[in-house]
C-alpha positions as CSV (number, residue, x, y, z in Angstrom):
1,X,0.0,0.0,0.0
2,X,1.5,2.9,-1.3
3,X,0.7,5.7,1.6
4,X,-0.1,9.4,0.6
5,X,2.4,12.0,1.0
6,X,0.7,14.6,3.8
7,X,0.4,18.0,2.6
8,X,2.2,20.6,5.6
9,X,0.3,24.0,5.9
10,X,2.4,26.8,5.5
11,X,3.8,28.1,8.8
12,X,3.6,31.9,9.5
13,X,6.1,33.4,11.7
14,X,5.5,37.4,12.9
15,X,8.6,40.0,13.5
16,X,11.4,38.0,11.9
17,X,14.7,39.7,11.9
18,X,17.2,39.3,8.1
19,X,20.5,39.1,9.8
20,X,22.3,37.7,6.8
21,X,22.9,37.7,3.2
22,X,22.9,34.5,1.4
23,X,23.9,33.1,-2.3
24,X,21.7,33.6,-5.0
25,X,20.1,36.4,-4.0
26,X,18.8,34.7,-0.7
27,X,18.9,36.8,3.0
28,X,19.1,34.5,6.0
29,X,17.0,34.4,9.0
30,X,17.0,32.1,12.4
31,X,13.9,32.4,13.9
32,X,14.1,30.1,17.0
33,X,17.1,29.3,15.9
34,X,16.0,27.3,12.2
35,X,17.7,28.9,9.3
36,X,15.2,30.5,6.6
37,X,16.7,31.4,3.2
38,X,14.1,34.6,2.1
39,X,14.6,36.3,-1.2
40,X,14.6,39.9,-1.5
41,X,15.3,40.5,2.4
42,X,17.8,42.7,3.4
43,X,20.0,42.7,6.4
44,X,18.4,45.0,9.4
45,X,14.5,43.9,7.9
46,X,11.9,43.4,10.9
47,X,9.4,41.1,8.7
48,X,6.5,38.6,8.9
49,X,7.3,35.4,7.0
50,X,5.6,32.3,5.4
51,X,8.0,29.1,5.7
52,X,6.8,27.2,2.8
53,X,9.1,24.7,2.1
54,X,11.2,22.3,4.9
55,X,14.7,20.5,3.8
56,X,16.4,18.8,6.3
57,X,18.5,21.7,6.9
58,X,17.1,24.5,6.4
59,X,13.3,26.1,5.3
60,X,12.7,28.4,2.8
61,X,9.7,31.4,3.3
62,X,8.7,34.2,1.8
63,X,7.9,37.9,3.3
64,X,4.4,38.7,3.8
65,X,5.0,42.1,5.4
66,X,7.4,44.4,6.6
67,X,7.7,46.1,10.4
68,X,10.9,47.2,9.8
69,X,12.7,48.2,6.8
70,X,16.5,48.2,6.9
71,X,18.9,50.9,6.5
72,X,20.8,49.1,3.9
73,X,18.1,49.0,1.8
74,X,17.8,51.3,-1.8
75,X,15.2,51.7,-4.2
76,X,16.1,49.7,-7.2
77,X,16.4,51.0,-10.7
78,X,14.9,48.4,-12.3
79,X,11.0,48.9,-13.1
80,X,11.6,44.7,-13.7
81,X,13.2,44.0,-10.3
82,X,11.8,41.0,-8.4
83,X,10.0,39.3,-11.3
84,X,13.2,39.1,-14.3
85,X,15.9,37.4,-11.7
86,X,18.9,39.0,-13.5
87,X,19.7,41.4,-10.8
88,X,19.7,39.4,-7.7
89,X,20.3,42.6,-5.3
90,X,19.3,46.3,-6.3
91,X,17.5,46.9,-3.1
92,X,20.8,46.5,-1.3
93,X,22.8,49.4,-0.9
94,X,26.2,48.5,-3.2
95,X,28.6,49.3,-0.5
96,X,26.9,46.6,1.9
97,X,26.3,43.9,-1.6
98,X,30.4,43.8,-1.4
99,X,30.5,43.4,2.5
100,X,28.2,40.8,2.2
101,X,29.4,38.8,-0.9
102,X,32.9,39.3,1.1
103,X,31.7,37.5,4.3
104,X,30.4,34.5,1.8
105,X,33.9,34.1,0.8
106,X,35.3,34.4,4.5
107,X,32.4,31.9,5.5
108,X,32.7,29.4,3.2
109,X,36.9,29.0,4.5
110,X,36.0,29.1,7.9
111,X,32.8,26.3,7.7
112,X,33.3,24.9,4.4
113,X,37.2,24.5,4.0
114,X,38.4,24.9,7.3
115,X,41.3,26.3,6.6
116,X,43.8,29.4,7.9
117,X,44.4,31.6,5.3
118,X,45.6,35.3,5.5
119,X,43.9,38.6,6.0
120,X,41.0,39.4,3.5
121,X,41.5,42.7,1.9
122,X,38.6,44.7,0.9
123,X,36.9,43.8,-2.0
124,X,37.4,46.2,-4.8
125,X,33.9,47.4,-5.9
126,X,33.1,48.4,-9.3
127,X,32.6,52.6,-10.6
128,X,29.8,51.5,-12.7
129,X,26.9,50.1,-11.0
130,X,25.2,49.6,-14.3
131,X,25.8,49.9,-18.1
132,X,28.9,48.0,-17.7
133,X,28.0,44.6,-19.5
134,X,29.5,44.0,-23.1
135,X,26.9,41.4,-23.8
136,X,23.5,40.4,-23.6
137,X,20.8,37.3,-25.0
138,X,17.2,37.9,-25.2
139,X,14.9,35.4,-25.9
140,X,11.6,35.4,-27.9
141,X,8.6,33.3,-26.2
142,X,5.4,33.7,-27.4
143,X,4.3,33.1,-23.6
144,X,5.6,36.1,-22.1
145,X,5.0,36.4,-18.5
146,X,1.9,38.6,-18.0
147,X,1.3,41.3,-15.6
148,X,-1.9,43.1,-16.4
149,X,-4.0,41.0,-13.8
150,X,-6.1,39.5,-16.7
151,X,-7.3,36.1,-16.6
152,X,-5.2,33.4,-18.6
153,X,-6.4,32.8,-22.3
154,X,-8.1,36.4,-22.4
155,X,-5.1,37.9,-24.3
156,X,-4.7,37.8,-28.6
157,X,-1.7,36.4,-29.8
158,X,0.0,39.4,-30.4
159,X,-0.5,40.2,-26.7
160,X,1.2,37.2,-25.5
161,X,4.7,37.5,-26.9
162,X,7.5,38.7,-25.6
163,X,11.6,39.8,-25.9
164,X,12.9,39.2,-22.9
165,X,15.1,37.1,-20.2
166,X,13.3,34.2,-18.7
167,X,11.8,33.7,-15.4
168,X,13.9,31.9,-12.9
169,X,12.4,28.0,-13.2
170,X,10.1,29.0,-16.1
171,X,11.9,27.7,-19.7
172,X,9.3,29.1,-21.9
173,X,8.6,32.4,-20.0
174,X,10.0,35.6,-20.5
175,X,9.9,38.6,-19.1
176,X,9.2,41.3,-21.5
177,X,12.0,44.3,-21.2
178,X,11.5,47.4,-21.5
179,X,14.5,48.6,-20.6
180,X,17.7,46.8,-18.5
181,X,20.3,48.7,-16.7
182,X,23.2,46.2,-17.6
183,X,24.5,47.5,-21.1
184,X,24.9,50.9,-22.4
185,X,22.6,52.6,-24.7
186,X,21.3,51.9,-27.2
187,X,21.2,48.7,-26.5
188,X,17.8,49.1,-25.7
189,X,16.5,51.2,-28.4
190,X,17.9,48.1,-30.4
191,X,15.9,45.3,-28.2
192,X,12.7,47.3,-28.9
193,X,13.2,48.5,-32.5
194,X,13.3,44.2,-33.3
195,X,10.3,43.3,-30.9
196,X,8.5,47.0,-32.6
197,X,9.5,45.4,-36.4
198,X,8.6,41.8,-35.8
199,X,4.9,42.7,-33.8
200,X,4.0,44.6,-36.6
201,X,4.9,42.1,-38.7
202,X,3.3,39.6,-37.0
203,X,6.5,37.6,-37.4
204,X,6.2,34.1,-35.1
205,X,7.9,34.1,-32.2
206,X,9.2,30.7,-30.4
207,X,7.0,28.3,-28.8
208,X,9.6,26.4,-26.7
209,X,6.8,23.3,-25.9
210,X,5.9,23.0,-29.4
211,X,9.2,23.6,-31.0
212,X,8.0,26.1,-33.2
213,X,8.2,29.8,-34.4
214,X,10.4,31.9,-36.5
215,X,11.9,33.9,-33.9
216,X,14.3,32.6,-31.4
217,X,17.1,35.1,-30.0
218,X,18.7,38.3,-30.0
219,X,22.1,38.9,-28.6
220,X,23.2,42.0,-28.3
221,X,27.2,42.2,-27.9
222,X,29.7,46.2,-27.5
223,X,33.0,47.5,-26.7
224,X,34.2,50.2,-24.4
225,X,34.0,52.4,-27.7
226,X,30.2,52.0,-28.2
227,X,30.5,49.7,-31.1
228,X,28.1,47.0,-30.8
229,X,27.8,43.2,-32.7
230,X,23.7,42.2,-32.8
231,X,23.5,38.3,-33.5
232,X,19.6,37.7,-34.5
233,X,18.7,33.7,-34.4
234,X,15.7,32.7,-36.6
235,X,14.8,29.3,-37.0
236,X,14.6,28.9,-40.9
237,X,15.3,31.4,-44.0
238,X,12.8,34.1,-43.7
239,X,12.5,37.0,-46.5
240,X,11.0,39.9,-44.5
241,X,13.8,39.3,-41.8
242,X,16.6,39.0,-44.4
243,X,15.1,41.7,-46.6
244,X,13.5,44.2,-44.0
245,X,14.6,44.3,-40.6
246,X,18.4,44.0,-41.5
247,X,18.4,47.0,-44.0
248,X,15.8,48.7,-41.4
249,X,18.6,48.0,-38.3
250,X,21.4,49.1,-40.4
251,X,20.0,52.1,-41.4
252,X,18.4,53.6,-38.0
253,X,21.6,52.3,-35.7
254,X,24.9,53.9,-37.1
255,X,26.7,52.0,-34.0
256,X,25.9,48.6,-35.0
257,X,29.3,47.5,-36.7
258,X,28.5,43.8,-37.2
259,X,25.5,42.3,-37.8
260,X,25.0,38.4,-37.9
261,X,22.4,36.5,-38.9
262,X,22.2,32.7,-37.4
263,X,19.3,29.6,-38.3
264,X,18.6,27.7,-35.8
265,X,16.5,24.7,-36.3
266,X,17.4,22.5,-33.8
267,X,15.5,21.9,-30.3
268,X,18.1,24.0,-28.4
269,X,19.5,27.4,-28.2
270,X,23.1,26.5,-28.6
271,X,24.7,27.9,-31.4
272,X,28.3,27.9,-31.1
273,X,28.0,24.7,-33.7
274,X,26.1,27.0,-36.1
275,X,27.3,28.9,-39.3
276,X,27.0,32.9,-38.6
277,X,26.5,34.6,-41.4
278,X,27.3,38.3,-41.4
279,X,25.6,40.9,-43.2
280,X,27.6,44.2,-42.0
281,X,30.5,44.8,-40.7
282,X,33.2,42.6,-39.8
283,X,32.4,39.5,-37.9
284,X,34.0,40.6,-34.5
285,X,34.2,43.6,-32.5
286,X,37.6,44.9,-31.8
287,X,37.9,45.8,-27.4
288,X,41.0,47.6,-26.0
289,X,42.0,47.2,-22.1
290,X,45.1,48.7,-20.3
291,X,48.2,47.0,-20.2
292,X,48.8,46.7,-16.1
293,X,52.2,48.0,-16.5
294,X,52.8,51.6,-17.8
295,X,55.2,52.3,-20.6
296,X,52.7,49.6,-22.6
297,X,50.3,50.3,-25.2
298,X,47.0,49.0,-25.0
299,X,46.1,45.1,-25.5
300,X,43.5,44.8,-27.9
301,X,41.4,41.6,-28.4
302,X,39.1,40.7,-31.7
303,X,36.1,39.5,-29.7
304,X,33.5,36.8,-31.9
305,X,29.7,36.1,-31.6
306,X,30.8,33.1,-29.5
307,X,33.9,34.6,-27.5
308,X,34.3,33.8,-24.4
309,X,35.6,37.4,-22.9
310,X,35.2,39.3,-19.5
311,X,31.3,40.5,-19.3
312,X,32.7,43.8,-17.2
313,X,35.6,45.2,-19.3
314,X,36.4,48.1,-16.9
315,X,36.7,45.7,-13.5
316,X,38.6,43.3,-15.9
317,X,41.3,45.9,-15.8
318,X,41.6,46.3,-12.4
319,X,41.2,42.6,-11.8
320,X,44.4,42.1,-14.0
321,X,46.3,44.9,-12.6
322,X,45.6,44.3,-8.9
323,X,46.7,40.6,-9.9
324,X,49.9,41.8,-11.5
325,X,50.9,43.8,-9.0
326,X,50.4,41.2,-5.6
327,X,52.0,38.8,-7.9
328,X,54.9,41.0,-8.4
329,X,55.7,40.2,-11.8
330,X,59.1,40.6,-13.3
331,X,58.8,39.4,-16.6
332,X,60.5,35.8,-16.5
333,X,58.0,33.8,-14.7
334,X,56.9,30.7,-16.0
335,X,53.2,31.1,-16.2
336,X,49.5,28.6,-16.9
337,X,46.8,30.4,-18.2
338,X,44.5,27.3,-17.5
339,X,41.6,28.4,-18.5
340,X,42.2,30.8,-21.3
341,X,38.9,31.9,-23.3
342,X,40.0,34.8,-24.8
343,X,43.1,34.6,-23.1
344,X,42.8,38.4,-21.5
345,X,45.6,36.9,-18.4
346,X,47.7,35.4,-20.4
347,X,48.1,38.3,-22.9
348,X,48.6,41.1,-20.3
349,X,51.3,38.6,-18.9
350,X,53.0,38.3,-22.7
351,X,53.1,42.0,-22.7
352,X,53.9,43.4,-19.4
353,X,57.4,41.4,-19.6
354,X,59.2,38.2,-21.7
355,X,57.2,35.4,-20.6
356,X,59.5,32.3,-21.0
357,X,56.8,30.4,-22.7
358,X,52.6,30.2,-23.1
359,X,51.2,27.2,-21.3
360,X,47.3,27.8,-22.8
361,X,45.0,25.3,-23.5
362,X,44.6,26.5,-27.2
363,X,46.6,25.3,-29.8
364,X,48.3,27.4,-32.7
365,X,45.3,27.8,-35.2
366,X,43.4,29.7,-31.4
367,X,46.2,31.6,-31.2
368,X,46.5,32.9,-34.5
369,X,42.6,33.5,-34.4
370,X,42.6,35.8,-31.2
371,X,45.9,37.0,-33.0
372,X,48.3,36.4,-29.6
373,X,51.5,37.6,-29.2
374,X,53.1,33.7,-28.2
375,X,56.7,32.9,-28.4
376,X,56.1,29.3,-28.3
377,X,53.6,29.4,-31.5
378,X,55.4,33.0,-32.2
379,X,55.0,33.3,-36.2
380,X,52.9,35.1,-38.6
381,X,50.3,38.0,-38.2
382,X,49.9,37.5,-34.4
383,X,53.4,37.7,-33.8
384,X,53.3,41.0,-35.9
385,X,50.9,42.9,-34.7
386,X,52.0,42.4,-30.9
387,X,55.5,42.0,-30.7
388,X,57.5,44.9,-29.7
């Protein structure tokens, strides 16, 4: 007899204190000394909480109401906050998000690795809260999550799709933008001219449970010079998107340098196995960054549709710097760049001294693709346009 699994009530708990900050996005409270993971608590919050879930560790609730808010708390830019899941804490100030995601680290050695280890410095926070991302993928769903507070099924078709990120949990939903923080403009103007052209047009849009639909993804990729790559992903040849919107994206976005055009048919987004066939532009975007030595010129990298490069170009300069200067670097040190992508570490290395010899991952045709300066694969254009 197989027995029936008992359904618990939800448990309510009044004037909760958030004394911690969690991962992903999750604030930590003990009331009677359980541990509740709560999402979008801050520190310093006096709240009233539903536990709705039990593990064997831990519960996880959700606020119900507030008796205190906390002084660490900011209102958040985002008019998407708390429903697209891309920015985990904008109503934390940014000052206390470091302190926290600092004590995460500290934590984790003391309970998780048990280990001594020296003095944390201070993390080094980022100038640019937002507007500091060099790329971002949208997604077309013809379920877009809806927020007018009308019943399921009332809306036209039209009505229902959306350009957007998805919902935490939810493959098919979006969340339809109308404007993110994260890259610089016009990124958006861009994201909204496509989803403006392909409503009117009354172009498909991807029905991830059915498998069908024209319109799949939008990936929007810039430099530090506000030059920008737009990748569009359809899922078959389509005349009105060859024909229409690329002449109509070329013409009203003079920063658009490279423009792509990828068909997808398969049952997933992945597309780094897929021809990309450009129709503007160069197939790349070029991206300086600082040498961390002075006396150096500038390391530039030729960035694809499928690069894997630093996200935040201007904290990737002080990430390399800082790195170069605890490590002390002379310019004879054997170094392992393990896990090269775009190889940003081991090219700052190549040109802040005479690295004995590259120990990448990537073999001689990478190199000469990313065009890196390498004494060990050291001939032809790379070695030409970097050596000095």
């Amino acid at each position: 007899m197989v027995r029936s699994k008992v359904k618990r009530e939800p448990e309510h708990i009044e004037d909760v204190e958030i004394i911690d900050a969690g991962a992903e996005g999750m604030s930590v409270a003990k009331p009677e000394g359980r541990v509740v993971f709560i999402p979008f608590g801050v520190p310093g919050d006096v709240v009233d909480i539903e536990v709705y879930k039990r593990k064997k560790n831990f519960f996880e609730g959700k606020i119900l109401n507030f008796k205190k808010m906390s002084d660490k708390r900011v209102e958040p830019v985002c008019q998407h906050f708390g429903l697209c899941g891309g920015c985990k804490w904008q109503h934390e100030a940014y000052e206390w998000q470091t302190y926290y995601k600092q004590k995460q680290v500290k934590d984790n050695f003391d309970r998780i690795g048990k280990i001594e280890y020296p003095e944390i410095r201070p993390i080094l926070g980022c100038e640019k809260q937002f507007q500091y991302r060099n790329k971002l993928e949208y997604t077309f769903s013809n379920r877009k999550w809806l927020t007018d507070g009308a019943p399921t099924g009332t809306h036209d078709e039209d009505a229902c799709k959306g350009l957007g990120f998805h919902l935490p949990q939810l493959f098919d939903r979006v969340v339809d933008i109308e404007q993110c923080h994260l890259q610089a403009d016009p990124s958006n103007d861009i994201r909204l001219f496509v989803r403006r052209f392909t409503m009117e047009r009354h172009l498909p849009y991807y029905n991830f449970r059915a498998h069908e639909g024209l319109m799949r993804n939008l990936v929007i990729r810039c430099n530090s010079k506000g030059e920008f790559m737009v990748i569009l992903v359809i899922s078959e040849e389509n005349e009105v998107i060859r024909h229409e919107l690329i002449p109509a994206l070329e013409m009203a976005f003079p920063q658009i340098v490279s423009l792509l055009l990828v068909i997808n048919p398969k049952l997933n987004d992945i597309i780094n196995d897929l021809p990309f066939e450009c129709l503007k532009g160069e197939p790349y975007l070029i991206e300086t960054m600082k040498s961390p030595r002075p006396g150096y010129d500038d390391l530039k990298f030729r960035i694809g549709p499928v690069s894997f490069f630093q996200t935040n170009v201007y904290q990737a300069e002080r990430l390399y710097k800082t790195a170069f200067d605890l490590a002390d670097v002379q310019g004879d040190e054997l170094m392992y760049d393990l896990y090269t992508g775009c190889e940003q570490s081991g090219r700052h290395r190549i040109r802040a001294g005479r690295h004995r010899r590259c120990q990448g991952q990537r073999r001689h045709q990478r190199h000469q693709e990313l065009h890196l300066l390498c004494w060990r694969h050291g001939q032809g254009l790379h070695r030409r346009l970097y050596h000095h």
